[in-house]
C-alpha positions as CSV (number, residue, x, y, z in Angstrom):
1,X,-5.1,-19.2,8.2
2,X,-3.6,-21.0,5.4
3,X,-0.2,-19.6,3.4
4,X,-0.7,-18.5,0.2
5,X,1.3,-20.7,-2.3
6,X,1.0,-18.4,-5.5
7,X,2.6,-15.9,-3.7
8,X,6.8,-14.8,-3.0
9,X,8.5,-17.2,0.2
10,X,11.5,-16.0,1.2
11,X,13.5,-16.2,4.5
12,X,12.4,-12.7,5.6
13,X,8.8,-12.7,3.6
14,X,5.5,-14.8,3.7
15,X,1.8,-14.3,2.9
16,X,-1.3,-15.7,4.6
17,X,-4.9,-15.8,4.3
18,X,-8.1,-17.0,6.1
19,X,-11.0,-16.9,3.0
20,X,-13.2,-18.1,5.5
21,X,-13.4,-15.1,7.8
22,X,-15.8,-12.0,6.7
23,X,-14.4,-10.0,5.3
24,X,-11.7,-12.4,4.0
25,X,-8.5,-11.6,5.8
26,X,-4.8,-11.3,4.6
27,X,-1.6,-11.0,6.1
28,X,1.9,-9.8,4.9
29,X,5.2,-11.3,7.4
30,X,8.0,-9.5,7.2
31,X,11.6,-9.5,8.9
32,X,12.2,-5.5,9.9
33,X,14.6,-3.7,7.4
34,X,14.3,-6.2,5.0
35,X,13.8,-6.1,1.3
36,X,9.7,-6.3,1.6
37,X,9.6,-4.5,4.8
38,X,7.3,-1.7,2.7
39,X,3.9,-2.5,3.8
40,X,3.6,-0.6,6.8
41,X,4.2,2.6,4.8
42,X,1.1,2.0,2.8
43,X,-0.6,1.6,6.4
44,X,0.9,5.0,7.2
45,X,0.3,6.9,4.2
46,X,-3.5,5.7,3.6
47,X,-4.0,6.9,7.4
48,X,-2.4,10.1,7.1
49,X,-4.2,11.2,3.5
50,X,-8.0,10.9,3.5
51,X,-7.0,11.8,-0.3
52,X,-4.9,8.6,-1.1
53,X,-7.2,6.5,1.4
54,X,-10.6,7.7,-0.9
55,X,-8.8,7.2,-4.4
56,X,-8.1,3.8,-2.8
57,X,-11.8,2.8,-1.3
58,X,-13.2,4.4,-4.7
59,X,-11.0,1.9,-6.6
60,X,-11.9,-1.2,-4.7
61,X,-15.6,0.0,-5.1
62,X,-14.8,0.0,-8.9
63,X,-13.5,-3.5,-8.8
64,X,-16.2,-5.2,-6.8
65,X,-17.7,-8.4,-8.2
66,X,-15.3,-7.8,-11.0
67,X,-12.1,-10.2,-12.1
68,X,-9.8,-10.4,-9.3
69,X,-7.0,-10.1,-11.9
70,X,-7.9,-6.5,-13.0
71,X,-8.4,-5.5,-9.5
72,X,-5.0,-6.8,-8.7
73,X,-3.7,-4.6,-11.5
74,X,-5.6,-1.7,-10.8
75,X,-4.6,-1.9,-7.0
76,X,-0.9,-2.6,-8.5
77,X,-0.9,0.3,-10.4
78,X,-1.9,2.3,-7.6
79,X,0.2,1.4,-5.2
80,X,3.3,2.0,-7.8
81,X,1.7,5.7,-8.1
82,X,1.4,5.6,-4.1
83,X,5.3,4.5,-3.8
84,X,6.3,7.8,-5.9
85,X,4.8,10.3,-3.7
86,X,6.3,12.5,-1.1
87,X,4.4,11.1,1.8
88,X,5.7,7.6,1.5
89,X,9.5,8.5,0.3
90,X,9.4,10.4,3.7
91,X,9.4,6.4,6.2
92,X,12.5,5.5,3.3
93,X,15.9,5.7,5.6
């Protein structure tokens, strides 16, 4: 598992990945509380919703063998949408 360069270092944040596994793994490091301390909320939301977590599979199906740019940007934009519902403003403090 290397650390991802491209992506945000801070004292309380990094990002991994292992391209070699299959399916190619990535993982997210945060300190608890802190200001990217957010991604377990996804987790919690996609598991809860079968509605959120098949908008979400449909979209990566969409993407497949397509630009890794746009599917960043589609997955962005959904998770923006995702951060604006009721089920995930409920895990804010």
């Amino acid at each position: 598992m290397i650390e991802i360069d491209e992506s945000v270092k801070t004292a309380t944040f990094r990002a991994f990945k292992d391209d070699t596994s299959d399916p190619p793994l990535g993982v997210q490091l945060t300190v608890i509380d802190s200001e990217f301390d957010f991604f377990w909320k996804f987790r919690e939301v996609l598991l809860a919703n079968n509605k959120y977590r098949d908008a979400y599979d449909k979209l990566k199906k969409e993407y497949e063998a397509k630009s890794m740019d746009a599917y960043r940007e589609a997955k962005n934009i959904f998770f923006q949408r995702l951060m604006e519902t009721h089920e995930f403003k409920k895990y804010d403090k």
